[in-house]
N, CA and C atoms as an extended XYZ file, in Angstrom:
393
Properties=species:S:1:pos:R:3:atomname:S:1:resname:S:1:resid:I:1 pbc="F F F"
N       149.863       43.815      145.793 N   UNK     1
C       149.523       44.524      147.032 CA  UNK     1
C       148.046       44.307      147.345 C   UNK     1
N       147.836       43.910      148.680 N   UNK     2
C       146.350       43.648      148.752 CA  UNK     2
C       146.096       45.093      149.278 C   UNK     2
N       144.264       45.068      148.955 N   UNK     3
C       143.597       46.033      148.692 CA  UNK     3
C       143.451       46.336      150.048 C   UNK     3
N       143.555       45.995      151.486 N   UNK     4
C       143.373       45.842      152.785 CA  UNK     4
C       144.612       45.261      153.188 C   UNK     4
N       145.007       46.890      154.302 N   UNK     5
C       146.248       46.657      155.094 CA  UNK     5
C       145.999       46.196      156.308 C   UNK     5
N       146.488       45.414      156.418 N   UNK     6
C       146.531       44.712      157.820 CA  UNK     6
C       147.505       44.790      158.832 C   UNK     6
N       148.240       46.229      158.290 N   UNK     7
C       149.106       46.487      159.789 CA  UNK     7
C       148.828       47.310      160.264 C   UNK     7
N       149.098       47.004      161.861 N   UNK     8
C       148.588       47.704      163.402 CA  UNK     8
C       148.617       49.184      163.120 C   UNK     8
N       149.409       50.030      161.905 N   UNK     9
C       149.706       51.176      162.118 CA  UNK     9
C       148.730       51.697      161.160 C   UNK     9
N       148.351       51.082      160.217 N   UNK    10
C       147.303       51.361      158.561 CA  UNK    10
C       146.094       51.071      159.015 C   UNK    10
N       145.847       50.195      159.880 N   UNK    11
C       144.149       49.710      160.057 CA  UNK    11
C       143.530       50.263      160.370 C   UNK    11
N       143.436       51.783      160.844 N   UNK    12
C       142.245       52.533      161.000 CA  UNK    12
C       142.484       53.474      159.937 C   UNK    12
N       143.596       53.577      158.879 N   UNK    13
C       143.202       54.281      157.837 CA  UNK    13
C       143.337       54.531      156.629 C   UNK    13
N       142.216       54.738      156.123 N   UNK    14
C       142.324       54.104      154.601 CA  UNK    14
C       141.650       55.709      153.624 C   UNK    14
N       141.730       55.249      152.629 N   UNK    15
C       141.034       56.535      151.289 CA  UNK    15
C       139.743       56.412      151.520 C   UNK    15
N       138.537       56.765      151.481 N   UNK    16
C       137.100       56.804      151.122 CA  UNK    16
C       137.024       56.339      149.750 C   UNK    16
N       137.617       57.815      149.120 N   UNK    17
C       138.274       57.913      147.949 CA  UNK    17
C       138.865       56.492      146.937 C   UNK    17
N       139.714       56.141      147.569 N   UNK    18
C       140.272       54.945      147.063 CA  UNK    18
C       139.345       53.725      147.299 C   UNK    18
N       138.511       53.572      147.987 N   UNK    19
C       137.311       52.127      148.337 CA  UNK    19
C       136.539       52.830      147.434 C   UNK    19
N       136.213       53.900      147.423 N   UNK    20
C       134.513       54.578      146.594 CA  UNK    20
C       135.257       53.855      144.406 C   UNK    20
N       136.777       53.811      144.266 N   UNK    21
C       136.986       53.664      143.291 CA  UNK    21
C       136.685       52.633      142.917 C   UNK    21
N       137.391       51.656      143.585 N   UNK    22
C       137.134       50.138      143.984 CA  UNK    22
C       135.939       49.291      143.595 C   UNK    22
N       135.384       49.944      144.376 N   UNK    23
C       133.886       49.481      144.433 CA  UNK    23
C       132.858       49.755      143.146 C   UNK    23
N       133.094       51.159      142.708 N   UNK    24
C       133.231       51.658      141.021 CA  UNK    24
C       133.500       50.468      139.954 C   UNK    24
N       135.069       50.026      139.998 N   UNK    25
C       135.332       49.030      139.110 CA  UNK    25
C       135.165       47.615      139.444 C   UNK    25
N       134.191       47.566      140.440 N   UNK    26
C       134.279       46.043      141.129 CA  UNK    26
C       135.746       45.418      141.366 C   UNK    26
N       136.610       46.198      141.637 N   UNK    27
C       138.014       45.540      142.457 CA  UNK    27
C       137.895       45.492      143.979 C   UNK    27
N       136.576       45.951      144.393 N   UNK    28
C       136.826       45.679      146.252 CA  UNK    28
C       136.783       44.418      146.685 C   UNK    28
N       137.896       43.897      146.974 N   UNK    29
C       137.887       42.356      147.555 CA  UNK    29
C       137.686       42.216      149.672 C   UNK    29
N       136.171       41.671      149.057 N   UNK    30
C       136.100       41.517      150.772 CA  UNK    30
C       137.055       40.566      151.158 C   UNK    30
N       137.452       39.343      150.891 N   UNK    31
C       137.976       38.584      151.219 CA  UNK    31
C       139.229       39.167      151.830 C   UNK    31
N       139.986       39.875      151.508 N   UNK    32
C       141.229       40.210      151.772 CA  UNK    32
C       140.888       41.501      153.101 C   UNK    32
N       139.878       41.663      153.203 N   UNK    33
C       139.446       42.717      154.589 CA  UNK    33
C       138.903       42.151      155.347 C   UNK    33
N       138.939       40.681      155.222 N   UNK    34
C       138.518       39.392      156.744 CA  UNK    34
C       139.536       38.780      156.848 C   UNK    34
N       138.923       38.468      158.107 N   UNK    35
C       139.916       36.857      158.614 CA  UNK    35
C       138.661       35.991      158.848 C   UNK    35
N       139.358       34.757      157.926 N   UNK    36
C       138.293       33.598      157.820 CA  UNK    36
C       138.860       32.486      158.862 C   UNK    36
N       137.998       32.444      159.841 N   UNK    37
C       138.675       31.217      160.822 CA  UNK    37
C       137.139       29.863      159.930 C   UNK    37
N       137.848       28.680      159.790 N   UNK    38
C       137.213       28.031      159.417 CA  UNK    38
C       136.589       26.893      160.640 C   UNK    38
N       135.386       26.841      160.518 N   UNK    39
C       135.251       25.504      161.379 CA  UNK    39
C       135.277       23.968      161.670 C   UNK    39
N       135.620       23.618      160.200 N   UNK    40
C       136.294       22.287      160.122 CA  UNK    40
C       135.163       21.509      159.276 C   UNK    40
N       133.335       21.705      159.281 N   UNK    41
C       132.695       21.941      158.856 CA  UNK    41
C       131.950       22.236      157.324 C   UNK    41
N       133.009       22.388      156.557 N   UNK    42
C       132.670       23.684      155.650 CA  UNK    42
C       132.146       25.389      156.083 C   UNK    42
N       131.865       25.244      157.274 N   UNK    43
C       130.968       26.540      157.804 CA  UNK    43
C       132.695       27.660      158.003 C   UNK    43
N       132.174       29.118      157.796 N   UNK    44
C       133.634       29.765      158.274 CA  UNK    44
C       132.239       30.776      158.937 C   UNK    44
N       133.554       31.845      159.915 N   UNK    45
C       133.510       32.912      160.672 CA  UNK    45
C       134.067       33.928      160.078 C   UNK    45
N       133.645       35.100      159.661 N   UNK    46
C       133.749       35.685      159.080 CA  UNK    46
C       134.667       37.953      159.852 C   UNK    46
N       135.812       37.996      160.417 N   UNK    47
C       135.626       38.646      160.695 CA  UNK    47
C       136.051       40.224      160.486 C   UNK    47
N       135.320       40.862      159.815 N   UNK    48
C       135.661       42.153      159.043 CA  UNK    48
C       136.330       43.026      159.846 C   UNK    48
N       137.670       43.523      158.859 N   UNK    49
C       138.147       44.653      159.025 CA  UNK    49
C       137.489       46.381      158.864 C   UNK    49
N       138.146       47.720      159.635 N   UNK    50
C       137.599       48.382      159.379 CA  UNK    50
C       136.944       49.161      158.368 C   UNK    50
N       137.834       48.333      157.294 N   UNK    51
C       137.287       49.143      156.035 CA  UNK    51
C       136.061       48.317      155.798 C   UNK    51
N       135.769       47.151      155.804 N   UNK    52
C       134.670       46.535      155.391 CA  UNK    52
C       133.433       46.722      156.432 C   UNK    52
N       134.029       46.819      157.594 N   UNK    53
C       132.750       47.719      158.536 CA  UNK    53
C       132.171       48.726      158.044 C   UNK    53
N       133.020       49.762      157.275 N   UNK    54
C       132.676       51.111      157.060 CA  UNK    54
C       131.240       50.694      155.606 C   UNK    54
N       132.502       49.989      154.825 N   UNK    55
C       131.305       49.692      153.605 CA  UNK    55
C       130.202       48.744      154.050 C   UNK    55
N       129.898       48.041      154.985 N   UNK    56
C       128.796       47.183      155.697 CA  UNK    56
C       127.944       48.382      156.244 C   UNK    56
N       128.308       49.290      156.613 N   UNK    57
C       127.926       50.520      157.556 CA  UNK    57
C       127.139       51.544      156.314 C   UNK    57
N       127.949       51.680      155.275 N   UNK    58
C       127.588       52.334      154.225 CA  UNK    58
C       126.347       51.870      153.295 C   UNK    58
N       126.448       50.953      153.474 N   UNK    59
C       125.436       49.704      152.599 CA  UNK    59
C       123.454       49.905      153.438 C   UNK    59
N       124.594       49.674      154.901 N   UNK    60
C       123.300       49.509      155.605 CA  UNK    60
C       122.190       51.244      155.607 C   UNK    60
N       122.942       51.817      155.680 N   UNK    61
C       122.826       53.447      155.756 CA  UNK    61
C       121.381       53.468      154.535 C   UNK    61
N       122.438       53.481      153.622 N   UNK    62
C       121.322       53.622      152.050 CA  UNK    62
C       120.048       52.741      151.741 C   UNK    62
N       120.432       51.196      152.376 N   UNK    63
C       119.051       50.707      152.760 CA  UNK    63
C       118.152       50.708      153.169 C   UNK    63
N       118.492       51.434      154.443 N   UNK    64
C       117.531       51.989      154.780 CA  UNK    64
C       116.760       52.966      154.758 C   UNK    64
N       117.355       53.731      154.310 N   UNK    65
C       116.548       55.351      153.708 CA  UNK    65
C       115.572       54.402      152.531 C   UNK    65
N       115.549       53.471      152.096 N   UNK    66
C       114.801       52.904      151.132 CA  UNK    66
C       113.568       52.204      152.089 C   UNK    66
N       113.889       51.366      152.886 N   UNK    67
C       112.902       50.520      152.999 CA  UNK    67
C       112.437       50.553      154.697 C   UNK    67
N       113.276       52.076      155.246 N   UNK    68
C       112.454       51.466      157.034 CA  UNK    68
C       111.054       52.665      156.561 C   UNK    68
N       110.065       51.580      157.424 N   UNK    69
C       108.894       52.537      157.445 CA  UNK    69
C       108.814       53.800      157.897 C   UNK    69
N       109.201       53.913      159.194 N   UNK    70
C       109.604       54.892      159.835 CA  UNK    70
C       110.169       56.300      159.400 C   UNK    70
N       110.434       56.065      158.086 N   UNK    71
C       111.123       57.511      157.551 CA  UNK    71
C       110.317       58.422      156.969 C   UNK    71
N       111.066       59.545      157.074 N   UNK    72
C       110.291       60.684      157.258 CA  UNK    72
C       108.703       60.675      156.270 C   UNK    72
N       107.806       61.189      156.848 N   UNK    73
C       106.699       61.600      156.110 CA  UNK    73
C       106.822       62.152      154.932 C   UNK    73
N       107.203       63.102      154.279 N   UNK    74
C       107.021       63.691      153.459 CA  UNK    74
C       108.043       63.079      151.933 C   UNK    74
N       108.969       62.073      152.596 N   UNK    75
C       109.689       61.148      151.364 CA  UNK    75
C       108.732       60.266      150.505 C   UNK    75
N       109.050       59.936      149.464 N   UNK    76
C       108.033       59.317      148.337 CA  UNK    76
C       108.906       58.173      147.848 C   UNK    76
N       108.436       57.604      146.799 N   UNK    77
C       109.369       56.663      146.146 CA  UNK    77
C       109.265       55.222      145.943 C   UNK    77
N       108.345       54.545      146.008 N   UNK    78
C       108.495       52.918      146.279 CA  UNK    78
C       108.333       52.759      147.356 C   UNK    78
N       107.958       53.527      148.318 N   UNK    79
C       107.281       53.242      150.101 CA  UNK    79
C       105.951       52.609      150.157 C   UNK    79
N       105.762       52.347      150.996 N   UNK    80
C       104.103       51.896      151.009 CA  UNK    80
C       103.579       52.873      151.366 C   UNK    80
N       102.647       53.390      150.856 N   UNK    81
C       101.833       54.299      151.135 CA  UNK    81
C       102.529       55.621      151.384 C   UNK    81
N       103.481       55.880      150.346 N   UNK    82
C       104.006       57.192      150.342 CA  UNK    82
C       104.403       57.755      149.231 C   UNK    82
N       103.313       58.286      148.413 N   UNK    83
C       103.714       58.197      147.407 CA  UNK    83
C       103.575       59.908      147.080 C   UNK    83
N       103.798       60.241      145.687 N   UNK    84
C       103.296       61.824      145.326 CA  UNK    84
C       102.434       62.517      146.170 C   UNK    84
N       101.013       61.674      145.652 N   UNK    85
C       100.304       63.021      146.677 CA  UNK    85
C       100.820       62.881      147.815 C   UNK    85
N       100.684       61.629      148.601 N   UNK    86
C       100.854       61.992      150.087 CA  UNK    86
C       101.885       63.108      150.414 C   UNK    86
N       103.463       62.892      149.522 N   UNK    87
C       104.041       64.045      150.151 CA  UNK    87
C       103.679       65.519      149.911 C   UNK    87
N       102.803       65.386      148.506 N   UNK    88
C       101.863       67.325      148.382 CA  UNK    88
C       101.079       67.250      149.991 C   UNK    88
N       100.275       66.594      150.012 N   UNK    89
C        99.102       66.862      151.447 CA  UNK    89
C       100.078       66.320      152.498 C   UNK    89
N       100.913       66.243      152.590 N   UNK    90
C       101.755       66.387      153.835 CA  UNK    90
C       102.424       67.390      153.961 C   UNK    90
N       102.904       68.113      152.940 N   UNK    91
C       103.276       69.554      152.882 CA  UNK    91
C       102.555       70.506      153.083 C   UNK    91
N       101.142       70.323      152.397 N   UNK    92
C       100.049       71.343      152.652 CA  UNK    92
C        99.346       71.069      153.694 C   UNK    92
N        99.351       70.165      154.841 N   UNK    93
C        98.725       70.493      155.820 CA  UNK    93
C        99.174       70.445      156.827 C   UNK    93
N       100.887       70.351      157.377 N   UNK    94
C       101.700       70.233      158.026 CA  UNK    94
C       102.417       71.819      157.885 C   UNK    94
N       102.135       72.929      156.759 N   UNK    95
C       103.004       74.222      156.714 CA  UNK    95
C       102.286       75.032      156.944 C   UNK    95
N       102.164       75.897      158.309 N   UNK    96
C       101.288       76.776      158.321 CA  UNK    96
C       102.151       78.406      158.721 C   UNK    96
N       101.694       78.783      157.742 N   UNK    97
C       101.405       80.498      157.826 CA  UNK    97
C       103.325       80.900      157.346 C   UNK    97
N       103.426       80.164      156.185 N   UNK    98
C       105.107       80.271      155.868 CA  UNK    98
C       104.755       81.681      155.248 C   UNK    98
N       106.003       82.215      154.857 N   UNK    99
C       106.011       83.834      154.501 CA  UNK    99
C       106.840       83.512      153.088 C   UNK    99
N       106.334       82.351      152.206 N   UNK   100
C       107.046       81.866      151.196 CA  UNK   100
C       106.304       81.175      150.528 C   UNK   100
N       106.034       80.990      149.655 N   UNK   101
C       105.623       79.508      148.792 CA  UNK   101
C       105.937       79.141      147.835 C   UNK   101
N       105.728       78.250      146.942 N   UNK   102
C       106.439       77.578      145.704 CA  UNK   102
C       105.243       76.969      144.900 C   UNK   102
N       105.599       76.898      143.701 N   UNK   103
C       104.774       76.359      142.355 CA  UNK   103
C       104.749       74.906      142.258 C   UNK   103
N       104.226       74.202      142.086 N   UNK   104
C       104.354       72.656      141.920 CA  UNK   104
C       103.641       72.438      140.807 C   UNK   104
N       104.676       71.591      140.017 N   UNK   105
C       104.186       71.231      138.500 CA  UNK   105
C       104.052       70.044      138.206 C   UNK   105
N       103.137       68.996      137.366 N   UNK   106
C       103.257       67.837      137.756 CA  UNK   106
C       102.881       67.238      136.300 C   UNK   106
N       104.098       66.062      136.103 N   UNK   107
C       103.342       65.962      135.024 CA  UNK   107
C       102.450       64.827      134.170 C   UNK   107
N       101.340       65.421      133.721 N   UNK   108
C       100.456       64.308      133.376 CA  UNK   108
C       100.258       63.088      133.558 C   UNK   108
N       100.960       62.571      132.505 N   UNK   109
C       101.296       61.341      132.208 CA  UNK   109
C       101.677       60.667      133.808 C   UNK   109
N       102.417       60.849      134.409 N   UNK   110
C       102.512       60.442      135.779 CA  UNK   110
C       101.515       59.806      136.790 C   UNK   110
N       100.294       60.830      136.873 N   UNK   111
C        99.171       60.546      137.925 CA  UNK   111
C        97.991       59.688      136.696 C   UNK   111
N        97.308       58.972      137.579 N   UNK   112
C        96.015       58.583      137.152 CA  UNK   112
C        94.925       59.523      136.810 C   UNK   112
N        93.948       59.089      135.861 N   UNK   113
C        92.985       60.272      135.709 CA  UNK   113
C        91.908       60.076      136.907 C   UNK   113
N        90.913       60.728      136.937 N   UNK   114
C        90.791       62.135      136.486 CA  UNK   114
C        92.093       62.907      137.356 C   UNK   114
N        92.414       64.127      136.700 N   UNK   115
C        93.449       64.746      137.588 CA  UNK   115
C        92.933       65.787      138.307 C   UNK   115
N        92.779       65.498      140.007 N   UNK   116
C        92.534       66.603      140.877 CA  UNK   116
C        93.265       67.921      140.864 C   UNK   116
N        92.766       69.060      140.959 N   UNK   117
C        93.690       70.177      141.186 CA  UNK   117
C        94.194       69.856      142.743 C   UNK   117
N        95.544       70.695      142.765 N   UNK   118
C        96.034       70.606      144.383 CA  UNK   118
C        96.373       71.930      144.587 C   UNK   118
N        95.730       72.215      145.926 N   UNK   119
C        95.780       73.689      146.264 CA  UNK   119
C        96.681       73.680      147.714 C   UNK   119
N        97.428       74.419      147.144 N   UNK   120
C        98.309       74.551      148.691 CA  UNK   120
C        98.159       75.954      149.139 C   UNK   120
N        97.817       76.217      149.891 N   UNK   121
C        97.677       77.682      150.594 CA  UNK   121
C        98.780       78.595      151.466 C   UNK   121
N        99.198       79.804      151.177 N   UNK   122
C       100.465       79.569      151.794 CA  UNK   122
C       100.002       81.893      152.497 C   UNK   122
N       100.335       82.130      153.270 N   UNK   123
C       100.215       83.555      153.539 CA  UNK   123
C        99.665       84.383      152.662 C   UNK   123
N       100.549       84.581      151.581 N   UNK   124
C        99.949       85.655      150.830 CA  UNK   124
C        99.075       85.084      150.062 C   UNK   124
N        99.569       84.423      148.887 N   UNK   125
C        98.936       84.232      147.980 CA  UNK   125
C        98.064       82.547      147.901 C   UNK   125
N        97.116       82.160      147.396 N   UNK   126
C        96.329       80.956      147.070 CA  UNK   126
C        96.308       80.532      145.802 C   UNK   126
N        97.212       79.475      145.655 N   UNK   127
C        97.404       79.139      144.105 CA  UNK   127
C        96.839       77.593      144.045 C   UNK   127
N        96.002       77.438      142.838 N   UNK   128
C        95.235       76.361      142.741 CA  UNK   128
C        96.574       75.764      141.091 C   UNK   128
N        96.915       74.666      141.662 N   UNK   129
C        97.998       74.425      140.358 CA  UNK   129
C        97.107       73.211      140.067 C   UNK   129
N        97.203       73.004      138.494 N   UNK   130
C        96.537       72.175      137.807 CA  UNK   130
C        98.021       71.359      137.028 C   UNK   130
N        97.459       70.285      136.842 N   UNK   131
C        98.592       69.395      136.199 CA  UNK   131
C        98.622       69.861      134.104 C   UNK   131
């Protein structure tokens, strides 16, 4: 049984569930969720079914939360120029007058020396947290 139904009545629907497994054990066969028109060439056309849209769609999704610049300020991670501190001093100077605040702990080994204190200021209280 191929892994991609190709009748008029199944093609818009499939498991999540059942592709998320797939893809788990490396059994998702794109091949069998295209139609390969060939061009005589060696070159083919490649044209995906809905399930392989969805996982092309899915793929593209998560990539990009990785690598468009554009995303949000306060994300960290392997960005350019977005790293730890920036998202502390983007928090602390972007939150004003919250009726809440939180502890931030950080640890050592992580940051470069010397280690700055970071003070975030929040309504009530002024807490100077040290690493």
């Amino acid at each position: 049984m191929s892994m991609c139904n190709h009748s008029p009545s199944m093609s818009n629907h499939f498991s999540f569930l059942e592709m998320g497994q797939q893809l788990f054990e490396n059994r998702f066969d794109i091949q069998s969720c295209s139609v390969d028109m060939s061009g005589g060439k060696g070159e083919s056309f490649v044209l995906p079914n809905l399930k392989l849209k969805v996982l092309i769609e899915a793929i593209r999704l998560a990539l990009e939360i990785v690598y468009d610049e554009r995303f949000v300020t306060f994300s960290y991670g392997g960005r350019v120029n977005m790293g730890r501190h920036t998202a502390i001093r983007y928090l602390k100077n972007s939150v004003e007058n919250p009726s809440w605040w939180f502890v931030v702990s950080f640890n050592r080994r992580e940051f470069d020396e010397p280690h700055q204190p970071v003070v975030i200021h929040f309504r009530y209280p002024l807490r100077v947290i040290k690493s």
